[in-house]
PAVEX-684204 format. One record per residue (C-alpha): residue number from 0; x, y, z; residue in three letters. Coordinates in pm, 1 decimal, padded with zeros to 6 digits. Each point is the difference from the previous one (the first is absolute). Example, Ala and Ser with C-alpha at 12.3 -4.5 7.8 and 13.67 -1.06 7.14 Angstrom:
0, 01230.0, -00450.0, 00780.0, ALA
1, 00137.0, 00344.0, -00066.0, SER
This chain:
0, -00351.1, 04855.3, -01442.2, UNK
1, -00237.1, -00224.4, -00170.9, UNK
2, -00096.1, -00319.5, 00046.9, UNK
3, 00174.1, -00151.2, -00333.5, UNK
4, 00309.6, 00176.8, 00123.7, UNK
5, 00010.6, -00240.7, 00315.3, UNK
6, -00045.5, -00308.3, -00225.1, UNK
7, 00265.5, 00097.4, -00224.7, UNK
8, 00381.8, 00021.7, 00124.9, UNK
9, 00093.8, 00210.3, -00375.7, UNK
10, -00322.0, 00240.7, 00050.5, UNK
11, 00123.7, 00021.8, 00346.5, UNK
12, 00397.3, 00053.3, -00097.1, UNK
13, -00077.8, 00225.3, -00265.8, UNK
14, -00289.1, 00228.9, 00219.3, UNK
15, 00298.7, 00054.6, 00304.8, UNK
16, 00224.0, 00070.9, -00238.8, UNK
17, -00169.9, 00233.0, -00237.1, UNK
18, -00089.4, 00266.6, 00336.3, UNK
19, 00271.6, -00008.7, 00163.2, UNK
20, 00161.0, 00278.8, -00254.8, UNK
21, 00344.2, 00078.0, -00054.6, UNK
22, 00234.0, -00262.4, 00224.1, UNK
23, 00268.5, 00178.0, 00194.2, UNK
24, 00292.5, -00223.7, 00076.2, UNK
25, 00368.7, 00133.5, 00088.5, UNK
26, -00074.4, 00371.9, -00061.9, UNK
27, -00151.6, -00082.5, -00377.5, UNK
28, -00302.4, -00015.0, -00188.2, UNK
29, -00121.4, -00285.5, -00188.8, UNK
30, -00305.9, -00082.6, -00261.1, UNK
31, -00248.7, -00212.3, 00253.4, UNK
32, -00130.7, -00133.4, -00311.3, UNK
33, 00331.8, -00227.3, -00068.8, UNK
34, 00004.7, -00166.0, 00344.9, UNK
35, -00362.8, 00000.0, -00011.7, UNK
36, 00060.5, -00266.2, -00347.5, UNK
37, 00232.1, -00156.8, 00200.9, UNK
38, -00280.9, -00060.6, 00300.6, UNK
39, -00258.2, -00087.8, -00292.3, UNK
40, 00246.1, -00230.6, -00095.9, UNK
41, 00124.4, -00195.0, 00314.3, UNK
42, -00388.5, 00065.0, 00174.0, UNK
43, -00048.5, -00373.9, 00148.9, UNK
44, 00361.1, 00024.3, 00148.4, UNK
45, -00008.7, 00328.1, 00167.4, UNK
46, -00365.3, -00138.0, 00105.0, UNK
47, 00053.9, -00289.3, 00158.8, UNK
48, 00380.4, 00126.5, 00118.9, UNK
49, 00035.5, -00006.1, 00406.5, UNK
50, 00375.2, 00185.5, -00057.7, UNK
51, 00153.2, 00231.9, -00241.7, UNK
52, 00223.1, -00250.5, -00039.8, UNK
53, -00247.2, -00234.9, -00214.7, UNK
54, -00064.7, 00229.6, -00235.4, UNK
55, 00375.6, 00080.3, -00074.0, UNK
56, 00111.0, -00374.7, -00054.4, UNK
57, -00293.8, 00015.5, -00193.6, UNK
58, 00175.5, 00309.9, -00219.8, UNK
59, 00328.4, -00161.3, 00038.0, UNK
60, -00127.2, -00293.5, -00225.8, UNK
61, -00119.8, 00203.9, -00228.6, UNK
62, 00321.3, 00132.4, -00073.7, UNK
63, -00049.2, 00356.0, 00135.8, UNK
64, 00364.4, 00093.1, 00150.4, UNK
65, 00105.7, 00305.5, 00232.6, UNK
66, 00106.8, 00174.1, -00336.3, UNK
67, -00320.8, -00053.4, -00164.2, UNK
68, -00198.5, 00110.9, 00303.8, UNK
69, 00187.4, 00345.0, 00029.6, UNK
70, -00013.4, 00095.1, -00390.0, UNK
71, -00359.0, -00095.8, -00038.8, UNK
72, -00123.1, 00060.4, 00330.3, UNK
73, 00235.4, 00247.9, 00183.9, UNK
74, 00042.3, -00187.0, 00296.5, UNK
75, 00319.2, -00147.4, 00102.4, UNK
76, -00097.4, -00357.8, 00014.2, UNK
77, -00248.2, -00297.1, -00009.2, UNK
78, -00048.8, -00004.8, 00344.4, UNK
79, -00079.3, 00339.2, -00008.9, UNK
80, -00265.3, -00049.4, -00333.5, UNK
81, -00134.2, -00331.1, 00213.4, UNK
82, -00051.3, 00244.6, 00322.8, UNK
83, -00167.7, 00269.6, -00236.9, UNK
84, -00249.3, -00278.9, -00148.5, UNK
85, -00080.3, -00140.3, 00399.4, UNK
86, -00110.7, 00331.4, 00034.5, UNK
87, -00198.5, 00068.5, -00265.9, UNK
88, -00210.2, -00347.0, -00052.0, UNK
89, -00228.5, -00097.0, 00268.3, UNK
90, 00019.0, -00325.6, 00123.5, UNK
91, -00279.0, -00232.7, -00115.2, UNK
92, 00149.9, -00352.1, 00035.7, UNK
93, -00116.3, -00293.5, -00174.7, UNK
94, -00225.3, -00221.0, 00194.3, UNK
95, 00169.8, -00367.3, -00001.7, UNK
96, -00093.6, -00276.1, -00209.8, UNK
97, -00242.3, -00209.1, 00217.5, UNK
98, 00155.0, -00317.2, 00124.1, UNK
99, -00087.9, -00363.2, -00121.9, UNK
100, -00180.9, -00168.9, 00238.7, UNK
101, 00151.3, -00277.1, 00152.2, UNK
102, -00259.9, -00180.2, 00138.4, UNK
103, -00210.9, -00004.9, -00337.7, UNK
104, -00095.9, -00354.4, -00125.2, UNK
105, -00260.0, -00184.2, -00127.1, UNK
106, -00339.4, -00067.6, 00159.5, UNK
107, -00023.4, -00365.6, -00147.9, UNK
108, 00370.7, -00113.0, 00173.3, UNK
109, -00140.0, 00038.8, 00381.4, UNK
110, -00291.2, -00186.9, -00105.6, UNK
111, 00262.3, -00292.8, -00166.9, UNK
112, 00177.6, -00011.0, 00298.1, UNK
113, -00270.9, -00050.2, 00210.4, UNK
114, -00057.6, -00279.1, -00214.4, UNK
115, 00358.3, -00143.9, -00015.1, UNK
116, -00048.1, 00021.6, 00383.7, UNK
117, -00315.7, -00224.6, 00020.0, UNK
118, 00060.1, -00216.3, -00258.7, UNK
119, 00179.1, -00255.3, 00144.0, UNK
120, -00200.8, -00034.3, 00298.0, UNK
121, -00249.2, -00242.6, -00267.6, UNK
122, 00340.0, -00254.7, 00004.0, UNK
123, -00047.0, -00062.9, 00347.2, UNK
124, -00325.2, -00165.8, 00042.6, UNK
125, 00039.9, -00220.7, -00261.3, UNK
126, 00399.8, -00073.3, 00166.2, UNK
127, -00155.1, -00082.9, 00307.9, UNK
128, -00151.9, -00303.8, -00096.3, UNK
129, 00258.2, -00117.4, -00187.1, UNK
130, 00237.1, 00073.8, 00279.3, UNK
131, 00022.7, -00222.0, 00333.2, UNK
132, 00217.6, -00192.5, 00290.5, UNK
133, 00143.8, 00183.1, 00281.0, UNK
134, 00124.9, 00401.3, -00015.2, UNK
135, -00218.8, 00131.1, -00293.3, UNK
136, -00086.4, 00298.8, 00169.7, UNK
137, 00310.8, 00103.6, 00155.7, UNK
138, 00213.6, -00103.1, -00304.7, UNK
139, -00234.1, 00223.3, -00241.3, UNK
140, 00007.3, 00313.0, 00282.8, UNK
141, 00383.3, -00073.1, 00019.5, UNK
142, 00025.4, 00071.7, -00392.0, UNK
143, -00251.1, 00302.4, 00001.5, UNK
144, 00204.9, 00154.5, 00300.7, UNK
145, 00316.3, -00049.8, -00133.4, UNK
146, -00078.6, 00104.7, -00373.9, UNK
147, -00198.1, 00294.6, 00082.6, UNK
148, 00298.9, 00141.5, 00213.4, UNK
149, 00243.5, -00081.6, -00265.4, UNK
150, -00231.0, 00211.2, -00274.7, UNK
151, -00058.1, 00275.7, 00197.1, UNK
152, 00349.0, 00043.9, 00029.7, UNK
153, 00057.6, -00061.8, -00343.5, UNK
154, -00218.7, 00251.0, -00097.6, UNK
155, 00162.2, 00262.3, 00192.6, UNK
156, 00305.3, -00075.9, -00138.7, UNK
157, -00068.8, 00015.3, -00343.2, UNK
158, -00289.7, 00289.4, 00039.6, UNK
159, 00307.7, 00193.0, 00190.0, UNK
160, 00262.7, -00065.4, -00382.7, UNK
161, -00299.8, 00079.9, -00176.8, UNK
162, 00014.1, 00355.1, 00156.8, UNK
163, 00386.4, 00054.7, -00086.5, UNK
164, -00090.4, -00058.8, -00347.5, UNK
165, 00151.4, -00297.9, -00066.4, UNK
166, -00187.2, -00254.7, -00164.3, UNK
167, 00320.6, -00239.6, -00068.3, UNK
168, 00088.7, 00015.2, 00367.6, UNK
169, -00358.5, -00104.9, 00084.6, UNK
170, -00036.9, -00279.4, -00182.0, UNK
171, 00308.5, -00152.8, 00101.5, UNK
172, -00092.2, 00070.5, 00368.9, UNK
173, -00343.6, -00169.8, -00076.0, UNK
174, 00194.8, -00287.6, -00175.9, UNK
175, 00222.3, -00072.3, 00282.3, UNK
176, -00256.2, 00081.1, 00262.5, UNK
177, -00207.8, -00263.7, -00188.6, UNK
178, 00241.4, -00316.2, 00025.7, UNK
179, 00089.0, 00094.8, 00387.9, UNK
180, -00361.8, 00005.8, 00071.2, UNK
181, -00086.8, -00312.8, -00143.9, UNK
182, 00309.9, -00134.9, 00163.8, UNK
183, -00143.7, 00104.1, 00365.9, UNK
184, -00373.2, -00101.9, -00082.8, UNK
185, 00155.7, -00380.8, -00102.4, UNK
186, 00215.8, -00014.5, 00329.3, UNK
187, -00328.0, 00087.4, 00179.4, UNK
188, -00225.5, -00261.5, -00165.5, UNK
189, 00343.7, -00259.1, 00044.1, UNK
190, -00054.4, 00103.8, 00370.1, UNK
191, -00375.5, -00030.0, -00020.5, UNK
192, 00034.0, -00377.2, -00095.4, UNK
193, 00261.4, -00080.8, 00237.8, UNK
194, -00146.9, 00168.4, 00337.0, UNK
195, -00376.5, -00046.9, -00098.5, UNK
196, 00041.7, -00293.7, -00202.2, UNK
197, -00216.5, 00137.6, -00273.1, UNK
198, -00052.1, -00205.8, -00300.3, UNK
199, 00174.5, 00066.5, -00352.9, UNK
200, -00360.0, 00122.4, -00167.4, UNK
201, -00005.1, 00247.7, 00341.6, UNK
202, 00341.6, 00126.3, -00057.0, UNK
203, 00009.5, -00001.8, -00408.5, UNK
204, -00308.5, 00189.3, 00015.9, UNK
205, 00113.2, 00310.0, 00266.7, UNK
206, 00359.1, 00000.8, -00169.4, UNK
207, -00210.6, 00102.9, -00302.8, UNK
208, -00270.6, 00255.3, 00176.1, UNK
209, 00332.7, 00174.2, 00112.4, UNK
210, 00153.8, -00009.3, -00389.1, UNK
211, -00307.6, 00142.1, -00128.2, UNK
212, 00033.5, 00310.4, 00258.1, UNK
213, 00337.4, 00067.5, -00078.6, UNK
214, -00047.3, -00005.6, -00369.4, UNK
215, -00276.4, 00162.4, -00005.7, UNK
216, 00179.6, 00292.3, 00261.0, UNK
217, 00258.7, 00054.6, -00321.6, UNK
218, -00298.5, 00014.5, -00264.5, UNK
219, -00173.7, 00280.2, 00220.0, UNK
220, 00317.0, 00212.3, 00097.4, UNK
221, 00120.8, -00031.4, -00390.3, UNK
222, -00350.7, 00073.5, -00161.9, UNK
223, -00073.8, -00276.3, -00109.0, UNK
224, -00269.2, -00105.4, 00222.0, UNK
225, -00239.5, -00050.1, -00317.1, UNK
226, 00219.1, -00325.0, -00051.5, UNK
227, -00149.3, -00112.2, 00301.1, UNK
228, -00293.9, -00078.5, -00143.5, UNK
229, 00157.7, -00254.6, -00187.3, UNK
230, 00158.5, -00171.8, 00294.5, UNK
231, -00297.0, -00001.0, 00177.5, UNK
232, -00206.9, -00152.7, -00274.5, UNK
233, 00067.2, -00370.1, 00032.9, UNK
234, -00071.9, 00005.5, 00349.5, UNK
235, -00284.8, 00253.4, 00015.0, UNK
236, -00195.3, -00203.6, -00255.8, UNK
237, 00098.1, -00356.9, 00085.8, UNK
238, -00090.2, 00029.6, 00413.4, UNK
239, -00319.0, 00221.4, -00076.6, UNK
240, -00113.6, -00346.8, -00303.9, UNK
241, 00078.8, -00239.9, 00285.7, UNK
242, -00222.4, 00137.9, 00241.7, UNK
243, -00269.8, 00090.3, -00202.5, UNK
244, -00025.0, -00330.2, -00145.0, UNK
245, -00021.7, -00145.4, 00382.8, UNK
246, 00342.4, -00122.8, -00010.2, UNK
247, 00013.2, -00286.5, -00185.4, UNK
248, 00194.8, -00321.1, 00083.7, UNK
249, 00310.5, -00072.9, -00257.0, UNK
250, 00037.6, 00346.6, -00054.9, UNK
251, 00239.1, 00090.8, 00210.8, UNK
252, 00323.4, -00019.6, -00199.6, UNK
253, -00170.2, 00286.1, -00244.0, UNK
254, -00057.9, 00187.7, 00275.8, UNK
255, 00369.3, -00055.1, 00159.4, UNK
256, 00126.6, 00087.1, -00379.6, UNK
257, -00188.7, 00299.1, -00003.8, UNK
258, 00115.4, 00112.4, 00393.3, UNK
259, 00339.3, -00062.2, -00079.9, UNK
260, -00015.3, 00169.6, -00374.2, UNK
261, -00048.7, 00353.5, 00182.8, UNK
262, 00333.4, 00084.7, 00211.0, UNK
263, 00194.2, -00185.5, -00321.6, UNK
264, -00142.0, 00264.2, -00228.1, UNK
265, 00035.0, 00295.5, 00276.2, UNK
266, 00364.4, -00085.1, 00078.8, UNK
267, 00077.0, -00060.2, -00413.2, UNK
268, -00159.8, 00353.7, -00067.0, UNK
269, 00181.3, 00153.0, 00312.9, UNK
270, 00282.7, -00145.2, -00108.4, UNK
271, -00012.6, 00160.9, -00362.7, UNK
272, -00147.3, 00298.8, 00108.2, UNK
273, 00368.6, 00058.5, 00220.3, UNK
274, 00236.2, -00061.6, -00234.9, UNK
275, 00231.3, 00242.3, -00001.0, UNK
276, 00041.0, 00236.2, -00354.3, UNK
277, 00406.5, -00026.6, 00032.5, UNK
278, 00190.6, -00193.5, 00282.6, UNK
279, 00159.7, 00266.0, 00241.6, UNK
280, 00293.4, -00113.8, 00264.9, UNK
281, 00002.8, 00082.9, 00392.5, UNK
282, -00220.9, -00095.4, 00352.5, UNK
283, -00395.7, 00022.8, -00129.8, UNK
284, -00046.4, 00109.1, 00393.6, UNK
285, 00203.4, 00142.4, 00250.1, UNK
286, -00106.4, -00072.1, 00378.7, UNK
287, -00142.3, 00322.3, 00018.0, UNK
288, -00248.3, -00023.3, -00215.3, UNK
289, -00056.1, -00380.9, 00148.7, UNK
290, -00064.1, 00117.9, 00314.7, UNK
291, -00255.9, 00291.1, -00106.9, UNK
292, -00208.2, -00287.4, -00139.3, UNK
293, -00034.8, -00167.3, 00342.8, UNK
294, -00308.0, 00200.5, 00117.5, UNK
295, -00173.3, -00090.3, -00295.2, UNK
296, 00036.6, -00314.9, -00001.6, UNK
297, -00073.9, -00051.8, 00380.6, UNK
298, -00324.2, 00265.2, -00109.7, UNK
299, -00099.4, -00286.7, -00219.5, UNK
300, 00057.1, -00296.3, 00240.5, UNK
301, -00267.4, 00174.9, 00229.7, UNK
302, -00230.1, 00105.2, -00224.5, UNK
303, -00037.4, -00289.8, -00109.0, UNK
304, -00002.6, -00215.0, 00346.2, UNK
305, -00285.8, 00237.0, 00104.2, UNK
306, -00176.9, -00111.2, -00299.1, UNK
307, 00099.9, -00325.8, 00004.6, UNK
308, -00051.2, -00143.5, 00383.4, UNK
309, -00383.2, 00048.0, 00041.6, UNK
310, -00043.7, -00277.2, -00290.9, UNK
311, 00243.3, -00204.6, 00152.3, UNK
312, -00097.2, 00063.1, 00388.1, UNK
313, -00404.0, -00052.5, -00111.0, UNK
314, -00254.2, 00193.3, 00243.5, UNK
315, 00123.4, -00115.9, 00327.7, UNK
316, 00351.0, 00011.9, -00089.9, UNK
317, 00094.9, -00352.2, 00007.8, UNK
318, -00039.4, -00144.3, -00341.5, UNK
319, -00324.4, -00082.3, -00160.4, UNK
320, -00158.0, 00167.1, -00358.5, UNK
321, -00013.7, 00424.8, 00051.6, UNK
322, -00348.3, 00060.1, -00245.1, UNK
323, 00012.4, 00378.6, 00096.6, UNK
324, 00461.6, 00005.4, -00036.2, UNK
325, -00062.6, -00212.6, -00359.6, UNK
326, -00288.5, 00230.1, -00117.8, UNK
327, 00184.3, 00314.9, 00094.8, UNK
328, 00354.2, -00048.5, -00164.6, UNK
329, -00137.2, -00008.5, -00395.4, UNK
330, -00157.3, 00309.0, 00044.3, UNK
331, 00262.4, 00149.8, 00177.9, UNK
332, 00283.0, -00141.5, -00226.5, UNK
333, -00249.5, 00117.3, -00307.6, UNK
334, -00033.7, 00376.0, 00183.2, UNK
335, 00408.6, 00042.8, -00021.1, UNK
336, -00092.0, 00133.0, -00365.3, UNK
337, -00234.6, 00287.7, 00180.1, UNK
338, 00309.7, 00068.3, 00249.8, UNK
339, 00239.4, 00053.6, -00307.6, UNK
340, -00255.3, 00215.2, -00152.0, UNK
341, -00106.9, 00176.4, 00334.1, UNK
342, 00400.1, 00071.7, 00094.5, UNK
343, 00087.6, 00132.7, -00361.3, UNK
344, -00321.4, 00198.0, 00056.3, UNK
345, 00126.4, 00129.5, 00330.4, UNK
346, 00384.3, 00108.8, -00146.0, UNK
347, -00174.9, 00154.4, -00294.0, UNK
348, -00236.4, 00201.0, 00245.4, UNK
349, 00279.3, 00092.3, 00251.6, UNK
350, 00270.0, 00099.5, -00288.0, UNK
351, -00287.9, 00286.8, -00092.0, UNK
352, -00057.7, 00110.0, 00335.6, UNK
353, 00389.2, 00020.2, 00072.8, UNK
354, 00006.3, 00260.8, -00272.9, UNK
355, -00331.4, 00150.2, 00062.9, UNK
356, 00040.2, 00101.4, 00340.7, UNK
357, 00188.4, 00214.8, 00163.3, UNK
358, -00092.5, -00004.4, 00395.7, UNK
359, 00138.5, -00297.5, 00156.1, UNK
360, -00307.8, 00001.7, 00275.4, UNK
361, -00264.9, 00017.8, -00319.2, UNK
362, 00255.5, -00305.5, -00177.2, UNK
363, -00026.8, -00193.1, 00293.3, UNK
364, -00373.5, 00023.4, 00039.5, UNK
365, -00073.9, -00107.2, -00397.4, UNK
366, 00251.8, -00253.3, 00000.3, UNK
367, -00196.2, -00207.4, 00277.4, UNK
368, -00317.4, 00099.3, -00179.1, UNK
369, 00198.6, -00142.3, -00285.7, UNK
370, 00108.8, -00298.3, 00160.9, UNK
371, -00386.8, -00096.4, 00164.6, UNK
372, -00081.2, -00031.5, -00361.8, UNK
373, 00251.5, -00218.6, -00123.1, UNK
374, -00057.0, -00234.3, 00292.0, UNK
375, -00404.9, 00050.1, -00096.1, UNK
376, 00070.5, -00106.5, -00351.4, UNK
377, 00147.6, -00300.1, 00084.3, UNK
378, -00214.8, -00116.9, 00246.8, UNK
379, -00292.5, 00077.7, -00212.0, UNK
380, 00161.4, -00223.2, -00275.2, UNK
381, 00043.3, -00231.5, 00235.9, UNK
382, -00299.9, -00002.0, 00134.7, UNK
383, -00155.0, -00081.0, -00314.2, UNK
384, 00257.0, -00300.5, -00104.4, UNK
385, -00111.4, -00104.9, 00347.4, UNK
386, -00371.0, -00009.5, -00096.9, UNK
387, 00065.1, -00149.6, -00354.7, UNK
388, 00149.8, -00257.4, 00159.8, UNK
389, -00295.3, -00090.4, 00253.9, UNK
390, -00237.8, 00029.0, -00264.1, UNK
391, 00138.1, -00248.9, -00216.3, UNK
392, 00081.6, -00228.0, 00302.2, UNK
393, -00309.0, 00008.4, 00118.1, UNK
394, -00180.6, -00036.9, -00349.5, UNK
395, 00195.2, -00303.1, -00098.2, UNK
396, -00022.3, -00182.7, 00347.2, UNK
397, 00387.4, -00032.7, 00001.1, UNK
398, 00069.0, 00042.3, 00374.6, UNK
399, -00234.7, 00003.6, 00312.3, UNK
400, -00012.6, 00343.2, 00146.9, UNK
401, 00017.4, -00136.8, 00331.5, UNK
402, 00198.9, 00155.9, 00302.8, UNK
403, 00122.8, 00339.8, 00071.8, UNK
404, 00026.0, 00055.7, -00372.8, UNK
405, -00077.1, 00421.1, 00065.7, UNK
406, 00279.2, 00039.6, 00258.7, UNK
407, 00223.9, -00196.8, -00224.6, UNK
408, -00055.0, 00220.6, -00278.1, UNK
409, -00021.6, 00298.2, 00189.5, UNK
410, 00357.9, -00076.2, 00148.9, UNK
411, 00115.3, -00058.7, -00396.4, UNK
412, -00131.3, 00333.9, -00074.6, UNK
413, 00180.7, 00165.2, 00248.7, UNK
414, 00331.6, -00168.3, -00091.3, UNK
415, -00014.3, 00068.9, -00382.2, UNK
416, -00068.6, 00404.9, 00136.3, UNK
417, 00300.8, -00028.4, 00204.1, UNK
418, 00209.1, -00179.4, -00291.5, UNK
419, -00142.5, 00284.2, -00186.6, UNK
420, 00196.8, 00229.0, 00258.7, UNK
421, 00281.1, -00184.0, 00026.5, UNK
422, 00074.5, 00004.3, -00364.0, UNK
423, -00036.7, 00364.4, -00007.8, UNK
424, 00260.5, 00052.2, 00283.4, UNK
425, 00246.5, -00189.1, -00178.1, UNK
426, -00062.6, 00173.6, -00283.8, UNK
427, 00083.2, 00341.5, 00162.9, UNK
428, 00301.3, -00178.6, 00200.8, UNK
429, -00159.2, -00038.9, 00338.7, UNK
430, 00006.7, -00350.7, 00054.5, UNK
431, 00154.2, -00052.1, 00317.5, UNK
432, -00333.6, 00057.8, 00175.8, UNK
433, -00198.2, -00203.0, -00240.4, UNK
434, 00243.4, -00266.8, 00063.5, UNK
435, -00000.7, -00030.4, 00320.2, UNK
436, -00404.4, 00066.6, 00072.0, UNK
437, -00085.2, -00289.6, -00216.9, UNK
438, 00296.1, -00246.8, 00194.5, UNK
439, -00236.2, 00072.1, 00301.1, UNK
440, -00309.3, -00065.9, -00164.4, UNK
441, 00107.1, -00338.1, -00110.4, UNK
442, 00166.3, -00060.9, 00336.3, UNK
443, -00333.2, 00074.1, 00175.0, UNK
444, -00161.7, -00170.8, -00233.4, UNK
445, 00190.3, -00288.3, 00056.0, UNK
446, 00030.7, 00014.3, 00346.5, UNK
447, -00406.0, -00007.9, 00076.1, UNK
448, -00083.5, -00251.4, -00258.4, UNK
449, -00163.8, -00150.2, 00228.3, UNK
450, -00265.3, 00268.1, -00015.9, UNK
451, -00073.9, -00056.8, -00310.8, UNK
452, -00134.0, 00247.4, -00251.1, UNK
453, -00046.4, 00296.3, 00240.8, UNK
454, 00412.5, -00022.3, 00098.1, UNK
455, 00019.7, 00034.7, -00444.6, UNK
456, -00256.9, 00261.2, 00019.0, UNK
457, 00168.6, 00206.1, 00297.2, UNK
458, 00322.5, -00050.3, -00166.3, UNK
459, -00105.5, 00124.9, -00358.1, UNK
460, -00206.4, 00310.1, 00149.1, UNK
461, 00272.1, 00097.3, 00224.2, UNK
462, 00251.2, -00055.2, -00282.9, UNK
463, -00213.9, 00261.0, -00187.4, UNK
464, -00053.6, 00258.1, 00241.9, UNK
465, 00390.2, -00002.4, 00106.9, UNK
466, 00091.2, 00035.1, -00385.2, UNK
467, -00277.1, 00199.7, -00054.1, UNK
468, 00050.6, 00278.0, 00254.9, UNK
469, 00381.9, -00031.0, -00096.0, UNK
470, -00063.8, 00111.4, -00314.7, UNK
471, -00229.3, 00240.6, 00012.4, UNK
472, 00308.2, 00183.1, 00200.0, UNK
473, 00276.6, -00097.5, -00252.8, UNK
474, -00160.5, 00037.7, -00269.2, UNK
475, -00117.2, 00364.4, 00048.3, UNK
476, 00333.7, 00112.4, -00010.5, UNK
477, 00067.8, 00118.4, -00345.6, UNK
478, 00428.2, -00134.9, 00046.1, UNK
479, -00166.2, -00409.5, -00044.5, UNK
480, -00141.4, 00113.9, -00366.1, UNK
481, 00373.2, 00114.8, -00101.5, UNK
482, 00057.0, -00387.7, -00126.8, UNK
């Protein structure tokens, strides 16, 4: 049989057919070359057929009846005819389209997150000495905590409609998850100003840090994140002016217009980018679905305590200006672009090897190998955010690099790795264990504050290791990379 004869299903009908002779079926002879049209004729359906069966709903449509069969064919039905062709048409099946992939996206949208991510940390300096009286820092931590819970669990919810399909659903999820949000961050900053009797800058200002999150949570889940851009602007441009130009007395009020311009424009473009394309009756959540979102939003209360408490714990843990904690988190908020890019590397990577391999030994064994390297991607971006960052601290005389800056950064380092992991185990639906190993870590961490930065580096490395060693055993297991 020749080569072209293995390409081609026809060649292949017609070459079976044409030496196989006179067919003998029920005690009479019939013309091979008639069925051997037929198989010429019907060659990618007797090819690819698995059953007999196939091929004769296949000459059923075509209008071939038990009548027709037995006075062209001299058999006594289709079934028959459809056996007949099985037999005489080997099967060459067609190989299957190759599947999108699901993970593809642009290059430059890791690299704007990673922005959309840092950018905000510029508002703060130039807030903080605008900002003053008793409970800044716990009023500002109370509306990071609170918002970054509420838009992690946002996200999940909206990420998880996105999945059934149903864009309609998820913006009116996003919409409502919106207004309840912002309802919960102004009850916190209400109870902010009663229990720590923060001032009405204080509390005006974390109400809207905690509006820009949430808005800017719908924006990302819907697309739209480019929008951001445009939220960002006023505030971006206005804080970085005011301390370049040494802030300047009587400026202020531009720079409070400019603050407050940014979560207006997030929440008006969150707002628009939500509305619903036709109004649609019933519950926009059940409880189910309320409670799945818990771990993620408890995920996102820790994450970002364990990010949060070295700045406002300082080096020995009791208060005081953290150099290393404050020149760690831009970097690290910047390097959540090279984790998005690093983990759709990683699901890209695995979804080959889940169809390349077939021993689940040699699978486990590449998918750590595969794993190491995600892990070394983002640390290596990292790494080099990290470095930016010194440089042009250093270079401009902004800070004194004075203190246990290394072991500050060091323990920063090994938090955005295990963030890195954490993210990842969600993402495959282990997230029990990542929950729980970084509720210890900040426990620790707060419970030998008094120890300074070693009790946040011990806690960060040990987070790391724990998730780290977790999974490297999950995640070998090719049932995680079925999501």
């Amino acid at each position: 049989m020749s080569a072209e004869s293995l390409r081609d299903p026809r060649l292949l009908a017609q070459q079976a057919a044409g030496g196989a002779g006179p067919l003998l079926t029920e005690g009479r002879s019939e013309p091979a070359d008639s069925v051997a049209a037929l198989c010429a004729d019907f060659s990618e359906v007797c090819a690819s057929a698995v059953d007999p069966l196939e091929i004769a709903s296949a000459l059923e449509f075509d209008g071939l009846s038990d009548q027709a069969v037995a006075d062209r064919y001299g058999l006594p039905d289709v079934f028959a005819l459809a056996q007949e062709m099985f037999q005489r048409v080997p099967r060459q099946p067609a190989e299957p389209e190759p599947l999108s992939d699901p993970w593809h996206t642009s290059r430059l949208r890791p690299a704007l997150h990673g922005l959309l991510y840092g950018l905000p940390a510029i508002c703060f300096p130039a807030a903080a000495g605008l900002l003053g009286g008793p409970g800044v820092l716990p009023t500002l931590v109370a509306a990071l905590l609170v918002a970054w819970g509420l838009s992690q669990g946002l996200a999940y919810l909206g990420y998880r409609r996105l999945g059934m399909a149903d864009t309609g659903q998820t913006r009116r999820v996003l919409r409502a998850g919106l207004v309840a949000g912002l309802a919960v961050v102004a009850a916190a900053m209400a109870a902010a100003a009663m229990l720590l009797h923060a001032r009405a800058d204080v509390v005006i200002f974390g109400a809207g840090e905690g509006a820009y999150m949430l808005g800017a949570c719908v924006l990302m889940v819907l697309g739209a994140d480019r929008w951001l851009l445009v939220a960002l602007a006023p505030g971006v441009l206005g804080s970085a002016a005011f301390l370049l130009l040494g802030r300047p007395a009587g400026q202020e009020h531009l720079v409070w217009a400019a603050l407050a311009a940014t979560p207006l424009l997030a929440l008006a473009l969150a707002v628009a980018c939500s509305r619903p394309r036709s109004p649609r009756a019933g519950r926009v959540l059940t409880g189910t679905e309320l409670l799945s979102a818990l771990p993620a939003i408890a995920f996102g209360l820790l994450a970002a305590g364990l990010l949060i408490f070295p700045v406002a714990a300082g080096v020995h843990g009791h208060g005081g200006i953290n150099v290393g904690a404050l020149l760690a988190a831009l970097p690290l908020s910047l390097s959540m672009g090279a984790a998005e890019w690093s983990l759709l590397w990683y699901r890209r990577r695995m979804r080959r090897l889940v169809r390349a391999t077939g021993e689940l030994r040699d699978f486990g064994v590449r998918a750590r190998r595969v794993l190491l390297a995600a892990v070394g991607q983002y640390l290596a971006g990292t790494l080099a955010l990290t470095a930016a960052t010194i440089w042009i601290v250093l270079a401009a005389r902004l800070i004194p690099l004075r203190g246990p800056v290394p072991a500050e950064v060091a323990a920063y380092l090994a938090l955005g790795c295990a963030m890195f992991l954490a993210l990842l185990l969600q993402a495959l639906g282990a997230r029990a264990f990542a929950l729980a190993a970084a509720a210890v870590a900040l426990a620790f961490e707060i419970g030998y504050r008094d120890y300074g930065v070693p009790a946040q580096l011990a806690a960060c490395c040990g987070l790391l290791i724990a998730l780290g060693i977790y999974a490297s055993r999950e995640l070998s297991r090719a049932v995680r990379h079925g999501y």
